[in-house]
SEFIZA-3560 file (N, C-alpha, C; in Angstrom, 3 decimals):
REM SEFIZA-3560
<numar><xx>136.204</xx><yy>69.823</yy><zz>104.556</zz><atom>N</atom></numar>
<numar><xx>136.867</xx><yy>70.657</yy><zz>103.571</zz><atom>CA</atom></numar>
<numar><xx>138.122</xx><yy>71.259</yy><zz>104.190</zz><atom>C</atom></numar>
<numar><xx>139.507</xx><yy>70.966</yy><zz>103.577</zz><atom>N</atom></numar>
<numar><xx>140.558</xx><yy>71.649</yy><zz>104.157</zz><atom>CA</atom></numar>
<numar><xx>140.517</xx><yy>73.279</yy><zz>104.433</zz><atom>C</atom></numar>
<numar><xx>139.914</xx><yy>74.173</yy><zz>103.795</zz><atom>N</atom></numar>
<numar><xx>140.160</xx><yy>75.375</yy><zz>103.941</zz><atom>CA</atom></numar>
<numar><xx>139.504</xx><yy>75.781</yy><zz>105.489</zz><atom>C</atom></numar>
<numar><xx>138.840</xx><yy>74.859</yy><zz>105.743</zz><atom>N</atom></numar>
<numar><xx>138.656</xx><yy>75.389</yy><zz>107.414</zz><atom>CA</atom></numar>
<numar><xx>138.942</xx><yy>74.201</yy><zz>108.359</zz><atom>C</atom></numar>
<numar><xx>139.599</xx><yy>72.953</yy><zz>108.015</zz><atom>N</atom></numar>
<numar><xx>140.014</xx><yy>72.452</yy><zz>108.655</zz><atom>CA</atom></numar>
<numar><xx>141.195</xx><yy>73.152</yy><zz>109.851</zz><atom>C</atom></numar>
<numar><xx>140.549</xx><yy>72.866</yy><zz>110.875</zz><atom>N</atom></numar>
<numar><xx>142.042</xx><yy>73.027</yy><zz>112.493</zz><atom>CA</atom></numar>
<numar><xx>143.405</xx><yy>72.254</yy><zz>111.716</zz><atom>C</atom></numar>
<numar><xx>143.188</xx><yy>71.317</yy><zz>111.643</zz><atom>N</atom></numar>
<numar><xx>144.676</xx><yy>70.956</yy><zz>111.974</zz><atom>CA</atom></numar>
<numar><xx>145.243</xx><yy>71.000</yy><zz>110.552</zz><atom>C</atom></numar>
<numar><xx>144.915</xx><yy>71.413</yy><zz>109.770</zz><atom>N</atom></numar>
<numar><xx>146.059</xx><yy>71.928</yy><zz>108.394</zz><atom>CA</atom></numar>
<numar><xx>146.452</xx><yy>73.070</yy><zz>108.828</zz><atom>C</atom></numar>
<numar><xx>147.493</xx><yy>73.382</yy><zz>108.397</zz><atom>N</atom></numar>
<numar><xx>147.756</xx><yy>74.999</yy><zz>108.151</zz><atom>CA</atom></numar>
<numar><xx>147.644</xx><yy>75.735</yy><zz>107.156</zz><atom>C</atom></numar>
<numar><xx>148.067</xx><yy>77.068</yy><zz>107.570</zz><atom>N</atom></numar>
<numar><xx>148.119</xx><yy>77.271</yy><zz>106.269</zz><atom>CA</atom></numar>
<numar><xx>148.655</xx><yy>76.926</yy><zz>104.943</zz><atom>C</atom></numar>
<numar><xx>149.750</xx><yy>76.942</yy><zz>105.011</zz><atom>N</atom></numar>
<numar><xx>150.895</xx><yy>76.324</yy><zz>103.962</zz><atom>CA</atom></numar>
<numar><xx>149.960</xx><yy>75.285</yy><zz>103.357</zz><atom>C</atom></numar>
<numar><xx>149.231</xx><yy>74.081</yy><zz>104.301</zz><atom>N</atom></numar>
<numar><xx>148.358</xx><yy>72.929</yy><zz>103.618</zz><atom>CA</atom></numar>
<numar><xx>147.150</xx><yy>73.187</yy><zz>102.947</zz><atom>C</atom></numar>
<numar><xx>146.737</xx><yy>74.556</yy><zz>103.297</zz><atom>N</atom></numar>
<numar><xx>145.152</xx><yy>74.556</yy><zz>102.793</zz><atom>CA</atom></numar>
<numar><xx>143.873</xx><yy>75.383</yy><zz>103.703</zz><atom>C</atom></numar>
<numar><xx>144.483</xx><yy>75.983</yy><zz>104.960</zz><atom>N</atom></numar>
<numar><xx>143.854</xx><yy>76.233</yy><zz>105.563</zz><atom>CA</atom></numar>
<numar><xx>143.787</xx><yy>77.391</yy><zz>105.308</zz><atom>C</atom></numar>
<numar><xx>142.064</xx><yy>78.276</yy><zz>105.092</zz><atom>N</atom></numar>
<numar><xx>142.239</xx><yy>79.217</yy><zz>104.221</zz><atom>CA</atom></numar>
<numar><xx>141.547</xx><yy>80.845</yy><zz>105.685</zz><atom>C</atom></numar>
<numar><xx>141.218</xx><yy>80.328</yy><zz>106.797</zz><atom>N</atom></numar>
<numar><xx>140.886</xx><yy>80.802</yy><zz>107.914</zz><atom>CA</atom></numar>
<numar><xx>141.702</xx><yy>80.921</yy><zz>108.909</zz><atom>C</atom></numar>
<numar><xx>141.761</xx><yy>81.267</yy><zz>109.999</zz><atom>N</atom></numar>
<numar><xx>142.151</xx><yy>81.652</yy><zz>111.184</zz><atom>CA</atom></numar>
<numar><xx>142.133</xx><yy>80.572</yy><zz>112.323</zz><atom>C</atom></numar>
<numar><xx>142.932</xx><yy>79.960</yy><zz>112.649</zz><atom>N</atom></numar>
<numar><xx>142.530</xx><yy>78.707</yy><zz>113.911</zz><atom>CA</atom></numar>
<numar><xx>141.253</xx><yy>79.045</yy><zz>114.743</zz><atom>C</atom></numar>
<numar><xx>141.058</xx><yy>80.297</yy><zz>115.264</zz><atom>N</atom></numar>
<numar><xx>140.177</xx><yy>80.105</yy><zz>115.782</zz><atom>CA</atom></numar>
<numar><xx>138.933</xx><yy>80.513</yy><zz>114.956</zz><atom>C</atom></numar>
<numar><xx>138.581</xx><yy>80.795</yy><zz>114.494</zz><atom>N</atom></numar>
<numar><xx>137.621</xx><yy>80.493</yy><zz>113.144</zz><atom>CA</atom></numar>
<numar><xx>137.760</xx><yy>78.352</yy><zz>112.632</zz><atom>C</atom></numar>
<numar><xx>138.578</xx><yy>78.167</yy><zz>112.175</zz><atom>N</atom></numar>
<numar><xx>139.028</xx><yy>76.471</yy><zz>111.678</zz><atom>CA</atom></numar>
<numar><xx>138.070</xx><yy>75.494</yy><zz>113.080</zz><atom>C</atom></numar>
<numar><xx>137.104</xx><yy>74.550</yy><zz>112.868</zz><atom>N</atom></numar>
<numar><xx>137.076</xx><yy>73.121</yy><zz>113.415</zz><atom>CA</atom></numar>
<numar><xx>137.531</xx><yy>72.116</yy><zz>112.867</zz><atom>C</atom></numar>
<numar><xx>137.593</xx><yy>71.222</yy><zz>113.804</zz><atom>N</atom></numar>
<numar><xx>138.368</xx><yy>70.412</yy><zz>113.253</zz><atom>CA</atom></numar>
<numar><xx>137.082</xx><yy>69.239</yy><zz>112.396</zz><atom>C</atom></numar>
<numar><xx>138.439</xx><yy>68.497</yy><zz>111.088</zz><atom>N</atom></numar>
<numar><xx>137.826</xx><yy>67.893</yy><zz>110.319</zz><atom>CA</atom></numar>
<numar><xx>136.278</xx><yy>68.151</yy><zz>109.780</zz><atom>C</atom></numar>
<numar><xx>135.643</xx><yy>69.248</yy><zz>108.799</zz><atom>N</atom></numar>
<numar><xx>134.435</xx><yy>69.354</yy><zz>108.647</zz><atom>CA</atom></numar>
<numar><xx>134.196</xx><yy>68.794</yy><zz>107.304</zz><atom>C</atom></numar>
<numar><xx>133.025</xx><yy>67.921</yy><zz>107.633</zz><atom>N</atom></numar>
<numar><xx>132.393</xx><yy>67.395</yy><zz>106.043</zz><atom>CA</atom></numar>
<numar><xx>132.073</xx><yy>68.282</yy><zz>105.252</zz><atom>C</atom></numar>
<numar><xx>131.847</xx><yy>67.963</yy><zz>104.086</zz><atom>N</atom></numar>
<numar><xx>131.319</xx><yy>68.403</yy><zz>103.236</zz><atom>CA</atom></numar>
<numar><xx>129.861</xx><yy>68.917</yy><zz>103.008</zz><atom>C</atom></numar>
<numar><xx>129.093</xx><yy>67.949</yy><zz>104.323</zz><atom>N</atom></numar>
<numar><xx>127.454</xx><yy>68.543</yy><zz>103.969</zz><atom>CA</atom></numar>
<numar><xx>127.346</xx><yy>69.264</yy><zz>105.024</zz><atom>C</atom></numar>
<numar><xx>128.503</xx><yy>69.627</yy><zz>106.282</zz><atom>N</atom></numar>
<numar><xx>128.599</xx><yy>70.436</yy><zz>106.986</zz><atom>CA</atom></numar>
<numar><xx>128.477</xx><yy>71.827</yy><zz>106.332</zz><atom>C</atom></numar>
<numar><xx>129.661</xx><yy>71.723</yy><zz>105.618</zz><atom>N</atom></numar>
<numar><xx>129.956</xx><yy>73.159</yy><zz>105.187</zz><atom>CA</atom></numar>
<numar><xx>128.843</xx><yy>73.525</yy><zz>104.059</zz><atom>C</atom></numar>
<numar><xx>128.204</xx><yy>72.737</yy><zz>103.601</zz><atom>N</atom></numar>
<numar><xx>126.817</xx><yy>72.938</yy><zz>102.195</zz><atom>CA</atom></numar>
<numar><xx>125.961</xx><yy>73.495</yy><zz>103.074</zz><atom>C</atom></numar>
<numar><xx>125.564</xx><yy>72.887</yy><zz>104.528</zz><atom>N</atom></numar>
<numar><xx>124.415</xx><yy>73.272</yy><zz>105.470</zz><atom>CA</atom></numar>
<numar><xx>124.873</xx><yy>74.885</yy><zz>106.042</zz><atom>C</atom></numar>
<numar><xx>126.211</xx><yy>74.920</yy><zz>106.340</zz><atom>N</atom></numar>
<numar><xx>126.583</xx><yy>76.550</yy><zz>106.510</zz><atom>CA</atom></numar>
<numar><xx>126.753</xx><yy>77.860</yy><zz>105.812</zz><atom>C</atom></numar>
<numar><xx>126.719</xx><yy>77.114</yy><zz>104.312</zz><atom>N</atom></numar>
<numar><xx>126.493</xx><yy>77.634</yy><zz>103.030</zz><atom>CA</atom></numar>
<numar><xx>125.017</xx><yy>78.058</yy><zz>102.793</zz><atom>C</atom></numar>
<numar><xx>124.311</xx><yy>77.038</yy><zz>102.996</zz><atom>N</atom></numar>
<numar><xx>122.615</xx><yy>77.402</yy><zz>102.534</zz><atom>CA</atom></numar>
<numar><xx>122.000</xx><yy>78.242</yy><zz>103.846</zz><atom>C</atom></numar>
<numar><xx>122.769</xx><yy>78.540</yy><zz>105.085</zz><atom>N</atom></numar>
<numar><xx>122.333</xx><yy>79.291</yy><zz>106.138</zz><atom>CA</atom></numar>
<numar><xx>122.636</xx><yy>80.374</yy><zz>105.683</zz><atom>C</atom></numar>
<numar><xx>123.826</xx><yy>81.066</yy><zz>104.382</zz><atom>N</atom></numar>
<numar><xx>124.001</xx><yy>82.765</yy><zz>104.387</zz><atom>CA</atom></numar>
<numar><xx>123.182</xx><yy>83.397</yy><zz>103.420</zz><atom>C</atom></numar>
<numar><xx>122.558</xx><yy>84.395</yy><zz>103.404</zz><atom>N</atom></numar>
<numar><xx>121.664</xx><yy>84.412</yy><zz>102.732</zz><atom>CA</atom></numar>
<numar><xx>122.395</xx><yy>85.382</yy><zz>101.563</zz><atom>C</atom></numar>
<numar><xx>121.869</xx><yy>85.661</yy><zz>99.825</zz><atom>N</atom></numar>
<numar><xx>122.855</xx><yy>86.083</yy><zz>99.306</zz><atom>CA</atom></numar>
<numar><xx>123.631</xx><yy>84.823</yy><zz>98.438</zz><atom>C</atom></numar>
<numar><xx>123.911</xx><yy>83.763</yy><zz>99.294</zz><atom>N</atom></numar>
<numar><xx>124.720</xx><yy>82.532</yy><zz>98.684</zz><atom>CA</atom></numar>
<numar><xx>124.178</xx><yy>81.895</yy><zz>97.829</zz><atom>C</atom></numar>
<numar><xx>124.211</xx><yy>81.235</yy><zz>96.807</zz><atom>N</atom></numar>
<numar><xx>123.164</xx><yy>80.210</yy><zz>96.122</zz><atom>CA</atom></numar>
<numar><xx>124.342</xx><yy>78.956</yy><zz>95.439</zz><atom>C</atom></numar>
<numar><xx>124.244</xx><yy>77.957</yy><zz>96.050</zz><atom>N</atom></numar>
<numar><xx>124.648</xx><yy>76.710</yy><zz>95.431</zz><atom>CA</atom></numar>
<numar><xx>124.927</xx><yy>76.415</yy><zz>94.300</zz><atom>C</atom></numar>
<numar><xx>125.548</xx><yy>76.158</yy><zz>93.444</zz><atom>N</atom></numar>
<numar><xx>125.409</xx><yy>75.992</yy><zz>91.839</zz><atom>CA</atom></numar>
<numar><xx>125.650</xx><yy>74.344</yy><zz>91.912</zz><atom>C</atom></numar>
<numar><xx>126.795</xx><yy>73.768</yy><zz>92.438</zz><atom>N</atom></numar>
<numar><xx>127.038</xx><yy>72.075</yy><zz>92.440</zz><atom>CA</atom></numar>
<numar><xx>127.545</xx><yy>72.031</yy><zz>93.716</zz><atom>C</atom></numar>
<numar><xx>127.556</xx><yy>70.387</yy><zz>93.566</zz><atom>N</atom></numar>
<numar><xx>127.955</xx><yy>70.149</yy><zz>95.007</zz><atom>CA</atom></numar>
<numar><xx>128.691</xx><yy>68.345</yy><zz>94.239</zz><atom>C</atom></numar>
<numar><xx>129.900</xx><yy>68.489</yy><zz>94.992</zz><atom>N</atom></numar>
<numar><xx>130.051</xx><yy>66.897</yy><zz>94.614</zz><atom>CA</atom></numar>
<numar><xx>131.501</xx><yy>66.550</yy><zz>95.468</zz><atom>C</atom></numar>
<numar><xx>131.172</xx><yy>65.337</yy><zz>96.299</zz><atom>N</atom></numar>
<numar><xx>131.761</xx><yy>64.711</yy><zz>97.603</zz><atom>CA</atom></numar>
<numar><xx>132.443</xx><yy>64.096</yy><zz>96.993</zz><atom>C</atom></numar>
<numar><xx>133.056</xx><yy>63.413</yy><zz>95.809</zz><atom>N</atom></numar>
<numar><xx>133.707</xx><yy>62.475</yy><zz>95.354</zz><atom>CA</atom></numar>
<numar><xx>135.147</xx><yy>63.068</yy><zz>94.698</zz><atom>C</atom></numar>
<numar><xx>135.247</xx><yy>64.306</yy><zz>94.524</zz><atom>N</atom></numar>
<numar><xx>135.864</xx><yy>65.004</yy><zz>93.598</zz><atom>CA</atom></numar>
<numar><xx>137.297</xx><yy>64.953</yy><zz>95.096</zz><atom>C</atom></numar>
<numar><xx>138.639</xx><yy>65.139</yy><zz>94.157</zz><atom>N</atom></numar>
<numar><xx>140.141</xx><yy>65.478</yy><zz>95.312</zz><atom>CA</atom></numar>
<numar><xx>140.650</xx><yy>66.402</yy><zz>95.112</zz><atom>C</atom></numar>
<numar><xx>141.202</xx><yy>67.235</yy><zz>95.987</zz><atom>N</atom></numar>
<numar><xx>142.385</xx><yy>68.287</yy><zz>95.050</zz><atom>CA</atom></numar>
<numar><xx>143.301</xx><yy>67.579</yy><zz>94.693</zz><atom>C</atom></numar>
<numar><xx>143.999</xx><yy>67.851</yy><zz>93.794</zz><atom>N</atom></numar>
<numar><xx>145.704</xx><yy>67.556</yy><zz>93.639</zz><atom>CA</atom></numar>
<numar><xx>146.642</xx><yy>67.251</yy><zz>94.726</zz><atom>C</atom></numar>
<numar><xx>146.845</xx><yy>67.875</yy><zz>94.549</zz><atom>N</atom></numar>
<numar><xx>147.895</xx><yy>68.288</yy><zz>96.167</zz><atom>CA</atom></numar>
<numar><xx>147.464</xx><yy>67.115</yy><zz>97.105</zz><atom>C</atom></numar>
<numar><xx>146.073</xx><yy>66.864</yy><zz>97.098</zz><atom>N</atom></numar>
<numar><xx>145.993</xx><yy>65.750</yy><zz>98.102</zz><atom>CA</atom></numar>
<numar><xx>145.295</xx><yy>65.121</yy><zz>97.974</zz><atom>C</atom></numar>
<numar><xx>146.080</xx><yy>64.096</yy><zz>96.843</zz><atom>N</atom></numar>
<numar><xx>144.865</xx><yy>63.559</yy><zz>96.190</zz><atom>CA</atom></numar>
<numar><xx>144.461</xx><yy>62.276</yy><zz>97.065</zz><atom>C</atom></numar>
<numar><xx>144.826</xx><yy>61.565</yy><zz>98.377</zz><atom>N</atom></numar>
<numar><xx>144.348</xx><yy>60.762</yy><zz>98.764</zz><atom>CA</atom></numar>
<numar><xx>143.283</xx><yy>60.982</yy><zz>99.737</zz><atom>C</atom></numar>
<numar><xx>142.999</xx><yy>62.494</yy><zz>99.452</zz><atom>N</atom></numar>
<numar><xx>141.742</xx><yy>62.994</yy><zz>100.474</zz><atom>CA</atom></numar>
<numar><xx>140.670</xx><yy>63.236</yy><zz>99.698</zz><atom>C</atom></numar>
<numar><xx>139.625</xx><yy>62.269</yy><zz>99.990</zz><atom>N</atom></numar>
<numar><xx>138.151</xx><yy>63.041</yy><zz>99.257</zz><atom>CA</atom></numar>
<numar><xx>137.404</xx><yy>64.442</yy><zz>99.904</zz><atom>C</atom></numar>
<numar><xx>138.109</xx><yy>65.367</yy><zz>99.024</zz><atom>N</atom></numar>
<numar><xx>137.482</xx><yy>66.652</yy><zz>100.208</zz><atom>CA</atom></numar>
<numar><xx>136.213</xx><yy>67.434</yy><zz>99.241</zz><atom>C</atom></numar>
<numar><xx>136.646</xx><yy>67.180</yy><zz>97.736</zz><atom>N</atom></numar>
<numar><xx>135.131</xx><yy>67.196</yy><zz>97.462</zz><atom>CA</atom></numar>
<numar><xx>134.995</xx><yy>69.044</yy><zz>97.318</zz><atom>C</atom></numar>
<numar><xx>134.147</xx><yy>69.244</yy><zz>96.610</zz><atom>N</atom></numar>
<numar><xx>133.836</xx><yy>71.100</yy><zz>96.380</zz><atom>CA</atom></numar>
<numar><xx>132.467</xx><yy>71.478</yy><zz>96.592</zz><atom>C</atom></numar>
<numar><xx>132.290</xx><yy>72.360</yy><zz>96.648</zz><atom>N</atom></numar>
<numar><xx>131.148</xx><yy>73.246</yy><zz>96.427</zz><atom>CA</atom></numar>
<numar><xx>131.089</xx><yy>74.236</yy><zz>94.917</zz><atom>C</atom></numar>
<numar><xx>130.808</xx><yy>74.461</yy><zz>94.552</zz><atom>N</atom></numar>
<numar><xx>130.671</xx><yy>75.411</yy><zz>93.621</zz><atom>CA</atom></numar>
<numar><xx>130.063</xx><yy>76.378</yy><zz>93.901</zz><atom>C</atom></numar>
<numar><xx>129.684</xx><yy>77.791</yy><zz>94.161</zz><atom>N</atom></numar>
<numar><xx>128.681</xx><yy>78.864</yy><zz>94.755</zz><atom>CA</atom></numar>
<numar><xx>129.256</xx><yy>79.860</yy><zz>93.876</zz><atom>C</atom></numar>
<numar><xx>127.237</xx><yy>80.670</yy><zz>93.838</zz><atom>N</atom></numar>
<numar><xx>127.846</xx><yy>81.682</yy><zz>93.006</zz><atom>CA</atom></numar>
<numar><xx>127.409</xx><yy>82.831</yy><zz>94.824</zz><atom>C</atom></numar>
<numar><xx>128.307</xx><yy>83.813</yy><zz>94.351</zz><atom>N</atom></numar>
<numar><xx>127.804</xx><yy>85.112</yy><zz>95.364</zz><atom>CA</atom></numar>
<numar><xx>128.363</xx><yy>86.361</yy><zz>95.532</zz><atom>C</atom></numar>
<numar><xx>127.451</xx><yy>87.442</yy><zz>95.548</zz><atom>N</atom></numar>
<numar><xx>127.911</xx><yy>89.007</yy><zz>95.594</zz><atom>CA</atom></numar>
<numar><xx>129.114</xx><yy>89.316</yy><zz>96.757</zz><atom>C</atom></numar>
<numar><xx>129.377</xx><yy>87.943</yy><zz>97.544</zz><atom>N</atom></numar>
<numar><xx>130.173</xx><yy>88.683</yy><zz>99.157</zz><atom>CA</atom></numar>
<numar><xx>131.954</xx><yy>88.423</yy><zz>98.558</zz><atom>C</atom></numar>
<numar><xx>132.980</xx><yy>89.481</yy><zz>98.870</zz><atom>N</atom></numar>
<numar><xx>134.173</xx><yy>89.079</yy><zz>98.120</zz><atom>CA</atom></numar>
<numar><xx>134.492</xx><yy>87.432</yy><zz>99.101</zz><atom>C</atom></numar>
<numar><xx>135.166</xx><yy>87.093</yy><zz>98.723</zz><atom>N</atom></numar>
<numar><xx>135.921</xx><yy>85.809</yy><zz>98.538</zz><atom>CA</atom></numar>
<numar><xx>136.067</xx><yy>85.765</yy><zz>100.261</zz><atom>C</atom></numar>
<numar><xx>136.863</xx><yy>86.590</yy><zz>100.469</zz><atom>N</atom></numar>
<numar><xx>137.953</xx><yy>86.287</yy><zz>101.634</zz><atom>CA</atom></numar>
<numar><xx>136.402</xx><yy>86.473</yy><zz>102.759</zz><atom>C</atom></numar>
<numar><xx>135.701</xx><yy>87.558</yy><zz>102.882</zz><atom>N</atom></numar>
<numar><xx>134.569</xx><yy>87.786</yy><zz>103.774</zz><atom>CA</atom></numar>
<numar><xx>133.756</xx><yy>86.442</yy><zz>103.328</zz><atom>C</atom></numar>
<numar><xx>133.511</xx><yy>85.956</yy><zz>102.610</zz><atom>N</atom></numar>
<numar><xx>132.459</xx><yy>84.785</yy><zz>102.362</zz><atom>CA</atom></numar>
<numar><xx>133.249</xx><yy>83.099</yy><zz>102.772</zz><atom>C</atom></numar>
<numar><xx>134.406</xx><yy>83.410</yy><zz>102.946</zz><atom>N</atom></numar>
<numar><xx>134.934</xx><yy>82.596</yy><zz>104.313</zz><atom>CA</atom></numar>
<numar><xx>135.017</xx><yy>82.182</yy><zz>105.398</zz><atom>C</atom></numar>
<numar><xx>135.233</xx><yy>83.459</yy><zz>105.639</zz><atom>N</atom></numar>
<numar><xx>134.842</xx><yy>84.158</yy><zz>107.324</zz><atom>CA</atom></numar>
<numar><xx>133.443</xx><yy>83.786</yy><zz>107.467</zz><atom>C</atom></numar>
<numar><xx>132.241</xx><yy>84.397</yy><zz>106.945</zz><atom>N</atom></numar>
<numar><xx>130.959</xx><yy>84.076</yy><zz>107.164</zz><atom>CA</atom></numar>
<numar><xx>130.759</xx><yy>82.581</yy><zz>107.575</zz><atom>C</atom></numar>
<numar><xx>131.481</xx><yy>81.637</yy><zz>106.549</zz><atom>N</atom></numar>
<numar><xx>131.239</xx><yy>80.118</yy><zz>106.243</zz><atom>CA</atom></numar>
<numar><xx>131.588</xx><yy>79.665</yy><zz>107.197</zz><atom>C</atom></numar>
<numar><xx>132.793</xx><yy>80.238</yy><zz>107.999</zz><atom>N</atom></numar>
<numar><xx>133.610</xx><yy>79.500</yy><zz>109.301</zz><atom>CA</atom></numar>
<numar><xx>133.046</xx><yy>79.655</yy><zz>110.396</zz><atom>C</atom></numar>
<numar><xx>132.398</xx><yy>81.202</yy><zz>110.519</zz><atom>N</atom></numar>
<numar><xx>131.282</xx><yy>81.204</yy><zz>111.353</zz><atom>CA</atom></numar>
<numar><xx>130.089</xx><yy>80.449</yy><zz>111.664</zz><atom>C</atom></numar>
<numar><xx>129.579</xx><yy>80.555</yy><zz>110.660</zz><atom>N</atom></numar>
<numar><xx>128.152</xx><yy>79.370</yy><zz>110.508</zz><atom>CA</atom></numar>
<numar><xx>128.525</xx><yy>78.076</yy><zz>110.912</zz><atom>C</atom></numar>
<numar><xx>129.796</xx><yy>77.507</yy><zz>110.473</zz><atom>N</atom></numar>
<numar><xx>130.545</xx><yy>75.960</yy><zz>110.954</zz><atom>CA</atom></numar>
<numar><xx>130.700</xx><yy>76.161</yy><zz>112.468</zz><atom>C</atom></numar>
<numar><xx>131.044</xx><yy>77.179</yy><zz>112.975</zz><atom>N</atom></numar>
<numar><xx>131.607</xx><yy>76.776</yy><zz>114.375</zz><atom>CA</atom></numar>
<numar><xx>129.978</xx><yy>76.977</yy><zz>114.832</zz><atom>C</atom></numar>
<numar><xx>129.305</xx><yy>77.615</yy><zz>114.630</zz><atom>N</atom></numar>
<numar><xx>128.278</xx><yy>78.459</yy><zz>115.043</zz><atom>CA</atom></numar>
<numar><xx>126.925</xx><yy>76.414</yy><zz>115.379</zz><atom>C</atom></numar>
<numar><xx>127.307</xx><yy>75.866</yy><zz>113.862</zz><atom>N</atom></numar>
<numar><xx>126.344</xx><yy>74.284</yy><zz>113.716</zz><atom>CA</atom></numar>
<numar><xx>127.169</xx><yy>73.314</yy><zz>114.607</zz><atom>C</atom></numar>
<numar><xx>128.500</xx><yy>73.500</yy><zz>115.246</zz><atom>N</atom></numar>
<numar><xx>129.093</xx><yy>72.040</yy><zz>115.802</zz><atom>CA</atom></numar>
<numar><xx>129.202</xx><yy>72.496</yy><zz>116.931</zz><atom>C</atom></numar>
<numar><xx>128.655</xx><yy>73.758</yy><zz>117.492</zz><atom>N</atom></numar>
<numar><xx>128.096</xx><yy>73.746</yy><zz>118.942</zz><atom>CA</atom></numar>
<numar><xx>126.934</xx><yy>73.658</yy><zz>119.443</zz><atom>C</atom></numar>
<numar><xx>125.616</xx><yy>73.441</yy><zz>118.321</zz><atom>N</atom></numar>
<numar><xx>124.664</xx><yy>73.279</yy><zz>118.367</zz><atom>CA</atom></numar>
<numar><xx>124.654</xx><yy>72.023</yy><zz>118.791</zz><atom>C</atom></numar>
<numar><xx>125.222</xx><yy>71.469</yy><zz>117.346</zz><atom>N</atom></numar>
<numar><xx>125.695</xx><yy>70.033</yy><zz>117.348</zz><atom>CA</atom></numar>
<numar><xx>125.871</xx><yy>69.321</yy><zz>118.436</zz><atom>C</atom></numar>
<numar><xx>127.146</xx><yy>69.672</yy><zz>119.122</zz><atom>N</atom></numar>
<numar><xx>127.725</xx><yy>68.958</yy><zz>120.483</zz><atom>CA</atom></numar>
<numar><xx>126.736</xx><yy>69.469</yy><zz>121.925</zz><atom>C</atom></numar>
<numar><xx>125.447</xx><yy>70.784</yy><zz>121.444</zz><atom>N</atom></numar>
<numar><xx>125.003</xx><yy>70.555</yy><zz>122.848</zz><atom>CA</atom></numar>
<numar><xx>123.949</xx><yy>69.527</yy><zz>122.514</zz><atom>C</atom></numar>
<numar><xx>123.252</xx><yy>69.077</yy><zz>121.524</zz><atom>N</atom></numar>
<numar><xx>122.314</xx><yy>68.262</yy><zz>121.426</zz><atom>CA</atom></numar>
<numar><xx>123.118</xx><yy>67.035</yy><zz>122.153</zz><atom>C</atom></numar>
<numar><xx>124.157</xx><yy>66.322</yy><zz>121.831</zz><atom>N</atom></numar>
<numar><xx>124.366</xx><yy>65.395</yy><zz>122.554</zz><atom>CA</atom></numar>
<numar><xx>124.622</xx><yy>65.118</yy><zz>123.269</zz><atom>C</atom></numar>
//
């Protein structure tokens, strides 16, 4: 998903802080860092969907409903991402 992608910027989509941002995260990445906050609840999920702006990228949405404002329920999400691809990289 661009909004926490590293290597966009802002101007492109990047909706976090570099050091918050990893690079390139899927989509069932960010669903799995989603269903870790508690408070969050899923409404859709669909991998096939593009933004505009770029439309030769399948980046695909989430839909969520949740009580946390916008900008903090980012932050949380970017956390949980960096928090699963160091788990990630010590398993291997």
């Amino acid at each position: 998903d661009s909004d926490f992608d590293l290597k966009r910027t802002r101007k492109r989509g990047r909706r976090v802080p570099k050091g918050l941002a990893i690079d390139a995260p899927s989509i069932e990445e960010v669903k799995q860092a989603i269903e870790s906050i508690s408070g969050v609840e899923i409404l859709e999920v669909d991998s096939e969907k593009r933004y505009p702006a770029s439309w030769w990228d399948r980046s695909g949405y989430i839909k969520i409903k949740s009580k946390l404002p916008k900008s903090k329920l980012l932050y949380e999400i970017a956390n949980k991402l960096k928090e699963l691809r160091s788990l990630k990289t010590r398993r291997k």
